[in-house]
N, C-alpha and C positions, 0 to 999 in steps of 0.2 A: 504493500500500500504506500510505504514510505517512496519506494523507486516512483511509483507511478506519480506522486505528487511532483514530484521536483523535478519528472519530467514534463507534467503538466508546464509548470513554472516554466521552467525551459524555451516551451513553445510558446506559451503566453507573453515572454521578451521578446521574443523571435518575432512575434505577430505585429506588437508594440513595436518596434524597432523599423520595420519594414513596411508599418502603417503612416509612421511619424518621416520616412524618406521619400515614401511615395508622396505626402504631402508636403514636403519641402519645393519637390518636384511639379507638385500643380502647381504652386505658388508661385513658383521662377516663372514658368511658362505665365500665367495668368498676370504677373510683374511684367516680363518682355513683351506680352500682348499689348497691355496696356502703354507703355513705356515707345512704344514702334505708331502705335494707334495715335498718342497723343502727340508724337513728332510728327505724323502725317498732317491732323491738324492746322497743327502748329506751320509746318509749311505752307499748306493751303491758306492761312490766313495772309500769315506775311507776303504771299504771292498775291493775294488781293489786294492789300494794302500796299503792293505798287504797281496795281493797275495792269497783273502781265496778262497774257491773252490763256485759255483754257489748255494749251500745252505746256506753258512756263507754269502753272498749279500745280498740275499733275508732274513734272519734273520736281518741282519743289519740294512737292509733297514725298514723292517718292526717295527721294536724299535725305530729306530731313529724320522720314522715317527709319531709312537705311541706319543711318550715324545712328539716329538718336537711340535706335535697340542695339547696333552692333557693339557702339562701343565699350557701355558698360560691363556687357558681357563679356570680351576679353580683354580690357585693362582693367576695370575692378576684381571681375573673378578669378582672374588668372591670378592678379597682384596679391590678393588676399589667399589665393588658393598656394601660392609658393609662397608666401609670405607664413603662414600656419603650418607647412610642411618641416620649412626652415627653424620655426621654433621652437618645435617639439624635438627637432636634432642640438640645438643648443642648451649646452649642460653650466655653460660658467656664466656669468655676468658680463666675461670679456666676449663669449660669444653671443652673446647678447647684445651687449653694447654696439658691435661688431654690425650685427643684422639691422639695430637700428639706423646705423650709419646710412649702410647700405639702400635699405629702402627710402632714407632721405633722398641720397645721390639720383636714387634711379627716377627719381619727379622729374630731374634736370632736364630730360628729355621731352619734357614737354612743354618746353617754352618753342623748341623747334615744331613739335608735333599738331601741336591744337593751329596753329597761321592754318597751315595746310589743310586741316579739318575743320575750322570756320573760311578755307577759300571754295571750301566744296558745297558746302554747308551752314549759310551763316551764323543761321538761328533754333542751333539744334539744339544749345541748353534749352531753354523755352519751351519745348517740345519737350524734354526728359522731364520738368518741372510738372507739366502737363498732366503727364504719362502718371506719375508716381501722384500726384492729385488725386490722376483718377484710381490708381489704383488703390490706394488706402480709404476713399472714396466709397469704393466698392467693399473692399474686406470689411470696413466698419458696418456700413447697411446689410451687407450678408452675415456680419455676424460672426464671422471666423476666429478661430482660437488665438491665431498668431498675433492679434494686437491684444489678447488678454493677458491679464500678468498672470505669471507662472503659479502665486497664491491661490489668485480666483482657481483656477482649473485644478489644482490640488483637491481645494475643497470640493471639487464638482464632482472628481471620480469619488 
């Protein structure tokens, strides 16, 4: 009886674990929707707002959207996803200190990068702002776990 509990247990983290990944995973996706959604927008307006013709919209739109989902997806997640790799391999405070350096340094490149991504793209922050509006927007009226504090939901299971 005792086996069978704590295999119970087992699978019951197992479920929990691979419940709570697969919703990390709607979230992203329902975040980049949003986030690409509201750079669309976001183009589309600023392309009205200079008067272009209904193909300079739809280009607008279509850049704006582009940027405004791509980019966070691979320089924030990337950045944060080696950045967390990196510091669970650092045992001292020098390689610590070391890592912080490091991920300071590596910003420097985007004093060269963002010219280039606002020559493509003017007004793609504006759009990401958008995006993430709408998206917290939506998780609050839906109701979703992920903006409740970890307290509340304790009490709730």
């Amino acid at each position: 009886l005792a086996i069978l509990q704590e295999e119970y247990e087992k699978n019951k983290q197992k479920g929990s674990i691979g419940k709570i990944q697969n919703t990390l995973v709607d979230y992203g996706l329902i975040m980049y929707f949003h986030t690409s959604l509201g750079g669309a927008v976001w183009g589309a307006l600023e392309s009205l707002r200079r008067k272009e013709n209904l193909r300079g919209i739809i280009r607008s739109s279509a850049r704006t959207a582009f940027i405004t989902g791509l980019l966070p997806i691979y320089f924030v997640g990337l950045g944060v996803y080696c950045y967390n790799q990196l510091h669970h391999r650092a045992d001292t405070g020098q390689d610590r200190f070391l890592l912080s350096l490091a991920t300071c340094m590596s910003l420097y490149p985007w004093v060269y990068l963002l010219p280039v991504v606002e020559s493509i793209s003017p007004y793609w922050i504006g759009g990401h702002v958008l995006g993430f509006m709408s998206f917290f927007t939506y998780m609050m009226v839906a109701g979703h776990d992920l903006l409740k504090s970890d307290s509340l939901l304790v009490q709730h299971d």
